[in-house]
N, C-alpha and C positions, 0 to 999 in steps of 0.2 A: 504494500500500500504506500502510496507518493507522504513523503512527511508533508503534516500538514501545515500550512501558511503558517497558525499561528504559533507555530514554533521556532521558524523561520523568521519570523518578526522579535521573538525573544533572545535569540544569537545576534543578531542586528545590534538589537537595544543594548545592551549587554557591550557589545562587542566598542559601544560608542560610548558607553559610562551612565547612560541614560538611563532613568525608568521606564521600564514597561508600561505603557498605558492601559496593558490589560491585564498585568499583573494583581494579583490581590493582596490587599494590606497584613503583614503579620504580626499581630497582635495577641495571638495567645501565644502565655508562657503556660507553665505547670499546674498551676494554680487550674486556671482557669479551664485547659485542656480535662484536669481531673474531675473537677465539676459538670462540664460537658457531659462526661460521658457515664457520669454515674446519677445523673439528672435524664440522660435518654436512656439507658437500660431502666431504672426506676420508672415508675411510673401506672399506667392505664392494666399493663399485664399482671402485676401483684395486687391493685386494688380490686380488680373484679377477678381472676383466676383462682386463686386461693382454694375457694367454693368448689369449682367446677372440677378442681384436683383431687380435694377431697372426698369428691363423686363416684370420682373411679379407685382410691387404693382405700379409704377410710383412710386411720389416724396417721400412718404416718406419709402425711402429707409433704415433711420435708425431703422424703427420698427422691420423687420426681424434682424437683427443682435441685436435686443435690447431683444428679445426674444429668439434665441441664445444663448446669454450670461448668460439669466437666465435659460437654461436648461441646458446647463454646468456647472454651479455653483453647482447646485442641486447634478449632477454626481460625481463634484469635490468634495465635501462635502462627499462623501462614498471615494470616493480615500483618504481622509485626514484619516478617521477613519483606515483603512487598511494600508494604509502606513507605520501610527506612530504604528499603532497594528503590524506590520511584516514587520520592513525597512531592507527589502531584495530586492535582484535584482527580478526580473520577472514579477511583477504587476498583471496584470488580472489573468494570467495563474496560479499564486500561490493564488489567493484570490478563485478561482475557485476551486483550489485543496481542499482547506483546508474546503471550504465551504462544497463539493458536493461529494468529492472523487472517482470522477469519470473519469479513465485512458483519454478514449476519450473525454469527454467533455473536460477538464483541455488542452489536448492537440490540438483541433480546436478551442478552444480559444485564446490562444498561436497565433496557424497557422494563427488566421482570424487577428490578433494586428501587429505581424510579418508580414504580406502580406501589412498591408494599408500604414504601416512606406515605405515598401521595394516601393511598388510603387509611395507612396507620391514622396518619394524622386529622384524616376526613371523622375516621370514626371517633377520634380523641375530641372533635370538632362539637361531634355529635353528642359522646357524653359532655359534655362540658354546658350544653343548651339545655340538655334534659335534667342536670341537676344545677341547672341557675333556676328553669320553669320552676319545677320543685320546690326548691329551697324558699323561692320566692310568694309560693302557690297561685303562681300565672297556670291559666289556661286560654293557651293562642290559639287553640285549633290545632287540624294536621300539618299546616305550614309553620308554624310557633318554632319549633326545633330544629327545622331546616333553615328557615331563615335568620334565627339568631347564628345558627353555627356559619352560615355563611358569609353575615356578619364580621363573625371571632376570626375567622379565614383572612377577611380583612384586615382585619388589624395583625394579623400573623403576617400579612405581604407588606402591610407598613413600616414594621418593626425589622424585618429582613432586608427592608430597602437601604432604611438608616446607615447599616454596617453591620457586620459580625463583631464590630465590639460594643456595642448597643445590642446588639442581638444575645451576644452570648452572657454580659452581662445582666440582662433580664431573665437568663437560664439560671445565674447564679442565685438571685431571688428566689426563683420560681426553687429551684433543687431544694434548698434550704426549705420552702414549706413539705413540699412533697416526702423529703428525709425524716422533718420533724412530726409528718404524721403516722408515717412508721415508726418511727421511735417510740410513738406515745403509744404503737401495740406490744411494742415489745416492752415496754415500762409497765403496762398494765398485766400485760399477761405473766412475767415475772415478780411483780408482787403481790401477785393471785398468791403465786408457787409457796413465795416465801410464806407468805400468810394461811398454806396449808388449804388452800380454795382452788378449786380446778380437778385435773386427773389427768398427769403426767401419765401414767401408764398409757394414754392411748394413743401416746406418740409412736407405739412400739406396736401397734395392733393393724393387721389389714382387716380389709373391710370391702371384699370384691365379691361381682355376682357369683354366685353357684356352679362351680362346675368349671368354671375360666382358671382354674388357678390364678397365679399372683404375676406373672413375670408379664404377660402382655397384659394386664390393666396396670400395670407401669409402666410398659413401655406405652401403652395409649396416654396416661395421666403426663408421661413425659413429653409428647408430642405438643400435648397443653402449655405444661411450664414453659416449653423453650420458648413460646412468643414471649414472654416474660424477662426473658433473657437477652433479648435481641434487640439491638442497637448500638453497639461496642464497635459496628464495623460502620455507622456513620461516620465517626471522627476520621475516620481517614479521608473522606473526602474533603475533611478542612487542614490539611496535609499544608496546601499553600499558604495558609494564615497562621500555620505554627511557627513560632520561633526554634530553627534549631531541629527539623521533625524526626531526623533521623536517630538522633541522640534522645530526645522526649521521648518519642510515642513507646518503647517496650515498657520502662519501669510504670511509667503514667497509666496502660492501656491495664496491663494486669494488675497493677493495683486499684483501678478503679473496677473492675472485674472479679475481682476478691471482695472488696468492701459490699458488691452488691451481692455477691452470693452467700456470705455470712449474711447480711442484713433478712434477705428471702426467708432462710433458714430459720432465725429468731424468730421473724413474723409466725412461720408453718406453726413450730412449735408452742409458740403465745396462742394461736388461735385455738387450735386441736386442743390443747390444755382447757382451753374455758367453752368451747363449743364442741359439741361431739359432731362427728366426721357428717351424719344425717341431715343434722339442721343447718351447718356450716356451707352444703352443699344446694341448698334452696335458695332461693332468688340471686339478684345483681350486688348483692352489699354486705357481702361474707365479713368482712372487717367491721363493719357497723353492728353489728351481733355481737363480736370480741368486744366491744366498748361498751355496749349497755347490757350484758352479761358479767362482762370484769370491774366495769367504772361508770353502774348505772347515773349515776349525778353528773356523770360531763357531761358540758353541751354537745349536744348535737349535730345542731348546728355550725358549729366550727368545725368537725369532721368531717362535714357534708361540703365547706368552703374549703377545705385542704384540698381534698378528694378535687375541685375544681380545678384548683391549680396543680394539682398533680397530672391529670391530662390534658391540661393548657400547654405546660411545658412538654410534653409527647409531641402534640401539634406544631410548635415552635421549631421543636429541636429536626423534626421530621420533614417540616418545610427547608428549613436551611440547609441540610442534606439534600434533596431533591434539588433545590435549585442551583447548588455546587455543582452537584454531580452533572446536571443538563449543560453548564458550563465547561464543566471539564470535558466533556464528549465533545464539543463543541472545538474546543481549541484543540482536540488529537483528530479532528477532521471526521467525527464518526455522525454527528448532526450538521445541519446547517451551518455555518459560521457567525449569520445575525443571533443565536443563543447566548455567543460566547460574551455576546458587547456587553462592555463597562460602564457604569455611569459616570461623567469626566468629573464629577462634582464627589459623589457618595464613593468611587470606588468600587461597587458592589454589581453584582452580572443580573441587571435590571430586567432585561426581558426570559428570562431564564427565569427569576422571580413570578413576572406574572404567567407566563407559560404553568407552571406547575400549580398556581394560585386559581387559573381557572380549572387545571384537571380536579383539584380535589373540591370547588363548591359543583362542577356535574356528579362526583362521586357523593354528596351529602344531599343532592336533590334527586336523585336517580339511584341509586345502588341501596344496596340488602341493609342487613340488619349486623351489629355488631360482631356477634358470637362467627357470624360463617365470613365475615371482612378479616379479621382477628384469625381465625384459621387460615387463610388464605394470603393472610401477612406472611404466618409462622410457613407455608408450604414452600413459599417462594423463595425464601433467603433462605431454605434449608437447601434448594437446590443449586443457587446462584453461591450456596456454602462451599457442597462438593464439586463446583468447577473451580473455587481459589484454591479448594486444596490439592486438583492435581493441575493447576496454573503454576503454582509454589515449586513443584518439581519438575515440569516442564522449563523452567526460569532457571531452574540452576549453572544451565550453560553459558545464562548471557553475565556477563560481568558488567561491573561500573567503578568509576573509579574512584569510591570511599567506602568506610566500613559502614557497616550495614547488619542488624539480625540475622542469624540462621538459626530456623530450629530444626531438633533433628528430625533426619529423613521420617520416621517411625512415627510423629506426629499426625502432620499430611495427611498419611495411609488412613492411618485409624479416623483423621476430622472426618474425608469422603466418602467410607464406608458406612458411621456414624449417622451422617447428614444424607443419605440415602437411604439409608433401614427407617430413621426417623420420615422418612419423606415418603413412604410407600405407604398403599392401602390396607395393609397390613397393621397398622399403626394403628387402628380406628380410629381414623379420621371421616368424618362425616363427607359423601361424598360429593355435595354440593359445593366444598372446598376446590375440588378439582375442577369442575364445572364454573365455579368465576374463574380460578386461574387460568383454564384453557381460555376463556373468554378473554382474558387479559391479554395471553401472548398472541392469540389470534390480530387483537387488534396491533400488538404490537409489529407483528408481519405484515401488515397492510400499512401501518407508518415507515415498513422499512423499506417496503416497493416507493412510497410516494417520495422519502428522503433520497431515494438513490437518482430519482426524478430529477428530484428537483437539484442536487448536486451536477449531474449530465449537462442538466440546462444553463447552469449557473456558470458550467466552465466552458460550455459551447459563448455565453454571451461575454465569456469574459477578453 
């Protein structure tokens, strides 16, 4: 594939002492980066999954997420190697290119990472309308929830226009409530403990239908958790905003990866502790049960405004990934070129912004309902999982010339095989999951005939 222009234009710049005009600002350090990224794994997956986990193993609800955590690790551990090998915007889509060079493939892997952010964050959109209504006791009608989140989508494109350091800065906020309302389950659920209230033993207890044994309703409970999990591979697409990415991202990525899978853990075992795996398992607000079970006197209401901002920041953090990533496609020549434009003012890839801004308010006025949006997040970056981990080994050949991650080979192996087992029907996954996702790449095949179009025509008028 012809390198693309705007890379050609960054040797130029470079080469003259200049800046890049469509280079992006690097503004995160450590700090900030850690935040990032334990602010987008937290979040929409832990406050409603919990329930839905506990559905399928009973009590001990933290073993799926504990399994989770070590299949992400695995994946994470090839995104560190590729990150600090190529701290550029675009992540999968570019590790894809370089791996396999292959037009289409590079490009519905792109579509399929692009799709699950634009949606995650539609549905994060979604809840966020539906417990303002609530909380508020509005009743708007059927359009009531669609149009506030469409609304919030708004304000999600405002705040990503500003900059990524306005942007990311408002993630620091947002983490910090999200963080601090998990904390207050695991503060509650452990001095239940202390106080002899609860029933620790059923941390230790399954609780699966009849006749299934145990090992596939964890691996189904698993398939669950890992949406929970996932978001650790956003930060790489702000690659170019780090300071330093090659050096940053390993210690930053797995430590922010650790904190959140202890953090999961606490949660499982606080809840199961004060709620038995049955009732924990009924409705959307498994955590809101841990609270007025363990600490009937809190309000409420502030649990139900956390819970706000906890998938505000999903939304945020999901749009600024999406609209990296469309940029980064964009300057390795795999979209259009007008994607990749800068605003000469803000610094930030403005039309890339609202390209994605309008995908996700069609996805909140048009598309499903949470629970099969949410599986079809988790389906897709399980798949889009197991092509970085045999990208990771395919790359080995190519060099560069600074130090850089490597995990070992034996990692890779086990993330792909992993992120396949988990991605099969096998898994019970509900199979209207697969039924959006084909929907998804479908379309994304028919944007890949029209971009190749309109590239043809672009260099025929050029």
């Amino acid at each position: 594939m012809q390198a693309p222009t705007g890379q050609a234009r960054d040797g130029q710049a470079k080469a003259k002492g200049e800046d890049d005009p469509t280079e992006l600002k690097r503004v995160m350090g450590p700090g900030l980066l850690l935040l990032f990224i334990v602010g987008d794994i937290l979040g929409t997956g832990i406050y409603a999954l919990t329930g839905q986990v506990a559905a399928e193993v009973g009590g001990v609800v933290w073993l799926p997420f504990l399994i989770a955590f070590a299949v992400a690790m695995l994946t994470a551990c090839s995104y560190l190697e590729l990150v600090t090998k190529y701290p550029q915007a675009a992540g999968a889509a570019l590790y894809t290119h370089k791996a396999f060079g292959i037009h289409f493939l590079t490009f519905i892997i792109a579509f399929a990472v692009m799709s699950s952010g634009i949606t995650s964050a539609a549905t994060a959109s979604r809840a966020f309308a539906a417990n303002f209504t609530t909380s508020l006791g509005l009743d708007l009608g059927a359009w009531g929830v669609p149009l506030i989140a469409t609304g919030f989508i708004a304000l999600v494109a405002a705040v990503n226009f500003r900059g990524v350091g306005e942007s990311v800065r408002l993630n620091v906020v947002l983490t910090v409530v999200e963080l601090t309302g998990l904390l207050i389950i695991i503060g509650i659920g452990f001095w239940a403990i202390a106080g002899g209230e609860g029933d620790v033993s059923r941390a230790w207890t399954f609780a699966t239908p009849q006749g299934t044994g145990t090992f596939w309703p964890v691996v189904a409970a698993t398939a669950l958790a890992f949406f929970a999990m996932v978001g650790f591979e956003d930060s790489v697409n702000m690659a170019e905003e780090c300071k330093n990415p090659s050096r940053l991202f390993p210690k930053v990525l797995l430590a922010g990866l650790t904190i959140t899978g202890v953090i999961y853990i606490l949660v499982a075992i606080s809840a199961i502790t004060l709620v038995p795996a049955d009732q924990l398992g009924q409705g959307e607000t498994p955590l809101l049960k841990v609270i007025q079970t363990g600490a009937p006197s809190f309000p409420i209401g502030i649990f139900a405004v956390i819970t706000m901002f906890a998938v505000a920041n999903s939304a945020l953090i999901n749009m600024m990934m999406a609209s990296r990533l469309i940029y980064g496609m964009a300057r390795q020549g795999v979209v259009p070129d007008v994607l990749g434009r800068v605003h000469a003012g803000r610094r930030t890839p403005y039309i890339a912004i609202v390209f994605t801004s309008l995908l996700a308010v069609a996805l909140i006025l048009f598309a499903g309902g949470v629970p099969a949006l949410g599986g079809t997040t988790s389906l897709l970056l399980l798949c889009v999982f197991a092509v970085v981990n045999v990208a990771v080994l395919v790359l080995r050949k190519d060099t560069v010339g600074h130090k850089h991650f490597r995990t070992p080979t034996v990692l890779p192996v086990l993330g792909a095989i992993t992120c396949v087992f988990l991605a099969g029907p096998w898994s019970g996954r509900d199979p209207i999951q697969y039924a959006i996702a084909a929907a998804l790449l479908g379309l994304g095949v028919i944007l890949w005939f029209a971009t190749i179009s309109f590239m043809k025509t672009a260099g025929q008028n050029a």
